[in-house]
C-alpha positions in Angstrom: -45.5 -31.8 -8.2 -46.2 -35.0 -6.2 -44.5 -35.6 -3.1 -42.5 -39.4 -3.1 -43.8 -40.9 -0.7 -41.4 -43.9 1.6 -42.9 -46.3 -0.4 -42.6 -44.7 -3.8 -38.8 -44.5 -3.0 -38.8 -48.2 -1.9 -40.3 -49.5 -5.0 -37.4 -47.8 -7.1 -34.8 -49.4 -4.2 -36.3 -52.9 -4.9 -36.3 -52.6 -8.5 -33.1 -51.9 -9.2 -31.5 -53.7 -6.2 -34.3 -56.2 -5.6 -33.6 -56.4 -1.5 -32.8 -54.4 1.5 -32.8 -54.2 4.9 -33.1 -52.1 7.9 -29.9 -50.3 7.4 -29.9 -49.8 4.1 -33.0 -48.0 4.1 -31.9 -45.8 6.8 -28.7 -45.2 4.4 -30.2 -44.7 1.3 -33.8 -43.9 1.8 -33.7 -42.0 5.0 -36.7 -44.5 5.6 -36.1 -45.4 10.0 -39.9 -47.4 9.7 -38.8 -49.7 6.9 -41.5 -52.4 8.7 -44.2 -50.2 8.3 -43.7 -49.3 4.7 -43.3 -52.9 3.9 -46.5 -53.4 6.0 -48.1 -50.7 3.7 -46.6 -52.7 0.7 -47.9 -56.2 1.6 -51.3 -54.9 3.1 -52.3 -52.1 0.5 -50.9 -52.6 -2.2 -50.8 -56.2 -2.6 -46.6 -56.4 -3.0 -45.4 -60.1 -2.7 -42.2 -59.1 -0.3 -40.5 -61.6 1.8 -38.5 -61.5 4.9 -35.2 -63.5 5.5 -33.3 -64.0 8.3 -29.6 -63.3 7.9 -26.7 -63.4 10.2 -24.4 -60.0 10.0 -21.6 -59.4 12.7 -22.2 -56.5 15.2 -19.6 -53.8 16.0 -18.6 -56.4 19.0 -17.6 -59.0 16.2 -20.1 -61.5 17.2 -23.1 -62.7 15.1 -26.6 -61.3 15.1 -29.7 -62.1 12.8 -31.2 -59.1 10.8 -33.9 -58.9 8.4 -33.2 -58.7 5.1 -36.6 -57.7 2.5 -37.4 -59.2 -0.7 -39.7 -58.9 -3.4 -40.7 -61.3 -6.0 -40.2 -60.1 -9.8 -41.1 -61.5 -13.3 -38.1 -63.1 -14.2 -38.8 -62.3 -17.9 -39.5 -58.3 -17.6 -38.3 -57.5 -14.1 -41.7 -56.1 -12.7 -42.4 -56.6 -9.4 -45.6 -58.9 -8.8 -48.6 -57.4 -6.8 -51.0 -60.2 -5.8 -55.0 -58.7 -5.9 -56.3 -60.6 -3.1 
């Protein structure tokens, strides 16, 4: 049996949920190097995911800016686009 890999288990994360940051992957995936497996994603693979810049509050109750990942899907079937550059 095949090993998942960090990026295998980001895939299923994106389709079902179709975003996530930082946190979330260390929650749910165990991934702590969610930039490099996007890096992977983008670079290898040819995955069109963005990055957006949103404000969360930090355990001091002021504001901070995270990154939040997203990856483009066909609207009509739900599968995430690859661009073959």
């Amino acid at each position: 049996m095949a090993k998942t890999t960090h990026a295998d288990r980001l895939l299923d994360y994106f389709k079902e949920y179709g975003k996530i940051t930082s946190l979330q992957a260390i929650q749910d995936l165990g991934n702590t190097r969610i930039s490099a497996t996007i890096h992977t994603l983008r670079k290898r693979e040819g995955y069109a995911i963005y990055t957006n810049m949103i404000e969360v509050p930090n355990r001091f109750g002021e504001t901070t800016q995270i990154a939040q990942y997203t990856i483009e899907k066909n609207p009509l079937t739900g599968e995430l686009i690859k661009y073959n550059f």
